[in-house]
C-alpha positions as CSV (number, residue, x, y, z in Angstrom):
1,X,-28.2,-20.2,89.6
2,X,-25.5,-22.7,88.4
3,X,-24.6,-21.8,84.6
4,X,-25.3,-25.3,83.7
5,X,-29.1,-24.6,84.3
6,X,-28.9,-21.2,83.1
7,X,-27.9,-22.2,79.6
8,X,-30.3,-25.1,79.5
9,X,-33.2,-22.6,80.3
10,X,-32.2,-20.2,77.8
11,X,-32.0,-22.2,75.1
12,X,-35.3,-24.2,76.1
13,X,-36.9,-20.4,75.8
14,X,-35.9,-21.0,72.1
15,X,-36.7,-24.6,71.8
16,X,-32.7,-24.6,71.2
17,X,-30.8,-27.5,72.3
18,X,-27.0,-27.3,74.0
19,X,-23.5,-28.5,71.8
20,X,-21.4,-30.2,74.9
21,X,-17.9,-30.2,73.9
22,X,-15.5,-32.6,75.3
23,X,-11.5,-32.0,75.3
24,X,-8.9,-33.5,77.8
25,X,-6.9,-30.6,79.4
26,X,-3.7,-30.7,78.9
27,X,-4.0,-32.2,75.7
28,X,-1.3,-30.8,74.0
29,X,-1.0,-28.5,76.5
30,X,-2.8,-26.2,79.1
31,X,-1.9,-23.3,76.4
32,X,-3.6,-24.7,73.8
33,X,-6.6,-26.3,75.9
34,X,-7.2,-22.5,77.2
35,X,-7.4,-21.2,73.5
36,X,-9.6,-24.6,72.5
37,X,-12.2,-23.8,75.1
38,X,-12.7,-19.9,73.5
39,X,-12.2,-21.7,70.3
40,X,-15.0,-23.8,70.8
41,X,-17.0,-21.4,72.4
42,X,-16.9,-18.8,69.5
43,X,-17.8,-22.4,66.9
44,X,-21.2,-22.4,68.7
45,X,-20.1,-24.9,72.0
46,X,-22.8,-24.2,74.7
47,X,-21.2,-26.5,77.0
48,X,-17.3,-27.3,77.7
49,X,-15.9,-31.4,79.2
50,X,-12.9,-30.8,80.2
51,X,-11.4,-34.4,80.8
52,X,-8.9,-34.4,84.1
53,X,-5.9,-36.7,82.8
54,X,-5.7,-40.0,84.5
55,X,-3.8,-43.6,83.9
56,X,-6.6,-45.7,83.9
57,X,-9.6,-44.5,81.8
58,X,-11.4,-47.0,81.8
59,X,-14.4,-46.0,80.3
60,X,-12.8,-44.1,77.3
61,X,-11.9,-45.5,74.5
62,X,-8.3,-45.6,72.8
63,X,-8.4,-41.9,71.3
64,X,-9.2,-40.7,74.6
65,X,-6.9,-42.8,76.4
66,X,-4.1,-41.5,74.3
67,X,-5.1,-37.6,74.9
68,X,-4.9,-38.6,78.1
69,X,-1.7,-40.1,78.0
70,X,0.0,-37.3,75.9
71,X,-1.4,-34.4,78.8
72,X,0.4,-37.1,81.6
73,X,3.2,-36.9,79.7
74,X,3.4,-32.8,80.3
75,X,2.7,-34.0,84.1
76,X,-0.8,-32.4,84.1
77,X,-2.6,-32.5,87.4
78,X,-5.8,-31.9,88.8
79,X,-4.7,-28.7,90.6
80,X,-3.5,-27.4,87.5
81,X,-6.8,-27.8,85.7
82,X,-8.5,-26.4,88.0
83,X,-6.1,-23.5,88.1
84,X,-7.1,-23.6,84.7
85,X,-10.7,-22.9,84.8
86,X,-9.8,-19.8,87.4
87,X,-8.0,-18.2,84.3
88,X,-10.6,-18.7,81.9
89,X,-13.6,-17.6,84.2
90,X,-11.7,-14.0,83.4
91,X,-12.7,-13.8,79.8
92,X,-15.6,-16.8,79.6
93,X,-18.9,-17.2,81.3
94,X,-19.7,-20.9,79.7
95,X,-20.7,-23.6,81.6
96,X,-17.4,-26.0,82.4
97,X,-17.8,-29.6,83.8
98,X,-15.0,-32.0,84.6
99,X,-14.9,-35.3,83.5
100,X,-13.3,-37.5,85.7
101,X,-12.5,-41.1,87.2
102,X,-12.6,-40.8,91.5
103,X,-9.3,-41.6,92.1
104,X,-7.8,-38.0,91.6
105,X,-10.3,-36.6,93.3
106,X,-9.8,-38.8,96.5
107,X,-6.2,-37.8,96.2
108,X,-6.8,-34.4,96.0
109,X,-9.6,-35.2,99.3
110,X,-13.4,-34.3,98.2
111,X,-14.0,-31.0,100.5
112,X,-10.7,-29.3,99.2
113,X,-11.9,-30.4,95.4
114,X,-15.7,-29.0,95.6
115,X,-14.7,-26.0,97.7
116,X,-11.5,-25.2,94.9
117,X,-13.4,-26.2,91.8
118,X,-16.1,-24.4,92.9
119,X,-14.4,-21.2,93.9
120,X,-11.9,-21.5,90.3
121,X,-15.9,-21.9,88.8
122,X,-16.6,-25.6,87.7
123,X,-20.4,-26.1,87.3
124,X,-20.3,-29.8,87.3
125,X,-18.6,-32.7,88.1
126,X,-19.1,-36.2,86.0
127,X,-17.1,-39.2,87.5
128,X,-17.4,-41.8,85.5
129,X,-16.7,-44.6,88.2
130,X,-18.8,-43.0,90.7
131,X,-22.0,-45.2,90.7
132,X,-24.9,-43.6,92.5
133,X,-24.5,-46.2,95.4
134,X,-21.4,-44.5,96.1
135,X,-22.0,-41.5,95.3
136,X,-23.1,-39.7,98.7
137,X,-19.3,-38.4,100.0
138,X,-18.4,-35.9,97.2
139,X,-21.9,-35.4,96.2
140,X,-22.1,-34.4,99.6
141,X,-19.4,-31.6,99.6
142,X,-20.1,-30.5,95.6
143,X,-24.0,-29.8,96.8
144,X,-22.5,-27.7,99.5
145,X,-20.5,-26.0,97.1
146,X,-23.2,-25.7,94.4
147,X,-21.5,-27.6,92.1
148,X,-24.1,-30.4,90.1
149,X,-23.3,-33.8,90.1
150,X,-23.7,-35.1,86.7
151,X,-24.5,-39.0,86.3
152,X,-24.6,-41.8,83.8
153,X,-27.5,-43.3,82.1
154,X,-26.2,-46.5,80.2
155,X,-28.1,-48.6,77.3
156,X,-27.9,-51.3,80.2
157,X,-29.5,-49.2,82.9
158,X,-33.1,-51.1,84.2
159,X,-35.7,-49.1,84.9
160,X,-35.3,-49.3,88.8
161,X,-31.3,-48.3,88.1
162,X,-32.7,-45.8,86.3
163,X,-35.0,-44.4,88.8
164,X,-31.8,-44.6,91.2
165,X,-29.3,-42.2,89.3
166,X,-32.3,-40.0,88.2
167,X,-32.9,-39.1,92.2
168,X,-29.5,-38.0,92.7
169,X,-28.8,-35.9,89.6
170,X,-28.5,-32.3,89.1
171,X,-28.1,-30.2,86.3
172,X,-28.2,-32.9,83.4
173,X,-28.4,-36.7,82.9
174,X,-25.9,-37.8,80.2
175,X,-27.2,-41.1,78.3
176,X,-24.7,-43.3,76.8
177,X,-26.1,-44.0,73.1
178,X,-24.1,-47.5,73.1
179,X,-22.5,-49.9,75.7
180,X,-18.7,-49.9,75.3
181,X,-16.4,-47.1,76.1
182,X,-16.0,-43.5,74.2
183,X,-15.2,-43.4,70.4
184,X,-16.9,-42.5,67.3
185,X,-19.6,-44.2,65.4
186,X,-21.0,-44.4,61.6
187,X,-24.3,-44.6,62.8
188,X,-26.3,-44.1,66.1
189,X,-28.6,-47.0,67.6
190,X,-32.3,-47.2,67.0
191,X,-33.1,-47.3,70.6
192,X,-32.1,-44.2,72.0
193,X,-35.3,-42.4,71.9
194,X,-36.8,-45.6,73.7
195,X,-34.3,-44.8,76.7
196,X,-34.6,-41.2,76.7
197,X,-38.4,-41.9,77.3
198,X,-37.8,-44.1,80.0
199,X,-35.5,-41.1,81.8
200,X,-38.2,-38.5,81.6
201,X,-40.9,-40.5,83.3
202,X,-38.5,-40.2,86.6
203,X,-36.7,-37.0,85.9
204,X,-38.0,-33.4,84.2
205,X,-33.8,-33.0,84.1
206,X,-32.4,-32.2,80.1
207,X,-30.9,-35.2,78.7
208,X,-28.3,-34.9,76.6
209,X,-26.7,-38.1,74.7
210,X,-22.8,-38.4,74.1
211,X,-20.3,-41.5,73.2
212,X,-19.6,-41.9,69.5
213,X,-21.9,-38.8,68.0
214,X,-19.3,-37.2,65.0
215,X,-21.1,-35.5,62.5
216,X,-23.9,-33.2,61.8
217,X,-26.4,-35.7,60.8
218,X,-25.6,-37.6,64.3
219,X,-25.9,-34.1,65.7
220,X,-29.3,-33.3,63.9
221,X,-31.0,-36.8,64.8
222,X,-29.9,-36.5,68.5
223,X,-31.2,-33.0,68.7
224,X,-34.9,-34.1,67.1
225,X,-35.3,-36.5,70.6
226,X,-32.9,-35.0,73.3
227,X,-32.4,-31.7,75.0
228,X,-28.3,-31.9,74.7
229,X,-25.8,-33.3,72.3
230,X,-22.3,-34.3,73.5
231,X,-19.1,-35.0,71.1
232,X,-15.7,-35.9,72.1
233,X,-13.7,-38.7,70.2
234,X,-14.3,-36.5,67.2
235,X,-12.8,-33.5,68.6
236,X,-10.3,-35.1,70.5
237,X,-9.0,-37.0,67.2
238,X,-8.6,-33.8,65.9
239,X,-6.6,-32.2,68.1
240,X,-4.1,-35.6,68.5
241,X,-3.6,-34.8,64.5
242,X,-2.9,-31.3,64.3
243,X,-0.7,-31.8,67.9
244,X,1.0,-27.8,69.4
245,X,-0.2,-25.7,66.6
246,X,-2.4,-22.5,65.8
247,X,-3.6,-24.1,62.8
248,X,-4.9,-27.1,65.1
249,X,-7.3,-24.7,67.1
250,X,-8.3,-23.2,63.8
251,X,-9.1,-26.5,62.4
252,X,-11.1,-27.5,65.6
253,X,-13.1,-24.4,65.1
254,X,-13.8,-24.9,61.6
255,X,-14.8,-28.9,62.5
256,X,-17.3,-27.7,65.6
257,X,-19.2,-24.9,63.3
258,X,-19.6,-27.5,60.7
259,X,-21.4,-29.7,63.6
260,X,-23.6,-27.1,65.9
261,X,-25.1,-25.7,62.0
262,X,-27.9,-27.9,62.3
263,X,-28.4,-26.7,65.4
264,X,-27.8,-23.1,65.1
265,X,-29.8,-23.0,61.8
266,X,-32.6,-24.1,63.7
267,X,-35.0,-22.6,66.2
268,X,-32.2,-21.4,68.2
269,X,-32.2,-18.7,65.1
């Protein structure tokens, strides 16, 4: 069974729901994204993003972009994060999904990327450019590999888009709580238990919700209507301030217990 649906079942055995972590590898440098990961991991993360490095992230907003940027800088690349995830399949059994736009994945040619991410242990694949219409040529080769293709739900989405992405899912749907690109929010819209309503009634998948969620009470209110809670921005920022440092990681660690307690208080108890 793929980890991703592993941890979702155990923690729905406990009525627990899963802290998704996002960090860009690379960002300030593979060292330091290799300790974030058991860092997070050990502050209560049930799920890890790592974001590939690109130079057009389109969908991310500027704290992103610049995490981004600063693991380009290092000359980051694809291979190398997926090297990455080889070495910490050694010590760590947690879930990993790459977030990524399609263009490095075309360079790097969509059999070799499923078949290596696969083998180095990647349970999931999210490109954020990859609309379901498009979809079938690496969903094709990560299905072959066993490796889920995660999709999109937007604010935007109509019911018969909706249906659409639902079909070709696996593992989890990720809802966007806002239009717009990545970044974090004061507060959370009003809607998104509307959306996440309209989701289940074409897919039994867990939802989880993601795009400006930063602090526990975000965390708590997402986790009273969804089955997964994703934060980024928040973590990213973070990391951008305390730059190539053991008391960055330490911080990160400290910031990520503070925002899975209301979930870890909980029925996961």
């Amino acid at each position: 069974m793929n980890r991703i649906d592993e941890k979702f079942a155990q923690l729905a055995k406990k009525s627990g729901k899963a802290f998704i972590s996002y960090i860009t590898a690379g960002d300030p440098n593979l060292e330091r994204t290799e300790q974030l990961v058991f860092a997070l991991e050990k502050a209560g993360a049930d799920i890890i993003e790592l974001g590939v490095p690109f130079s057009d992230p389109l969908a991310d907003g500027k704290t992103n972009q610049e995490a981004a940027e600063r693991a380009l800088i290092n000359n980051v690349t694809l291979k190398q994060v997926i090297e990455l995830v080889g070495k910490l399949r050694q010590k760590t059994q947690i879930p990993i999904i790459f977030f990524t736009y399609l263009n490095p994945v075309y360079q790097y040619g969509h059999e070799k990327f499923a078949k290596d991410a696969a083998d180095a242990g990647v349970d999931g694949v999210l490109a954020l450019d990859m609309p379901p219409e498009e979809a079938r040529p690496l969903k094709k080769e990560l299905d072959k590999a066993g490796v889920h293709s995660i999709f999109l739900v937007a604010p935007t989405s109509t019911e018969e888009r909706v249906e659409k992405i639902t079909a070709q899912a696996r593992g989890f749907i990720y809802y966007v709580s806002r239009t717009g690109v990545t970044g974090e929010q004061k507060t959370m819209s009003s809607d998104i238990e509307k959306h996440i309503n309209l989701i289940r009634k074409y897919s039994k998948l867990p939802i989880a919700v993601g795009f400006g969620v930063s602090n526990p009470e975000h965390v708590n209110q997402i986790a009273e209507i969804a089955d997964g809670i994703v934060v980024g921005s928040a973590i990213v920022r973070r990391i951008g301030e305390g730059g190539d440092s053991d008391q960055m990681v330490n911080n990160i660690e400290k910031f990520v217990k503070e925002l899975t307690k209301p979930l870890k208080n909980g029925a996961m108890e």
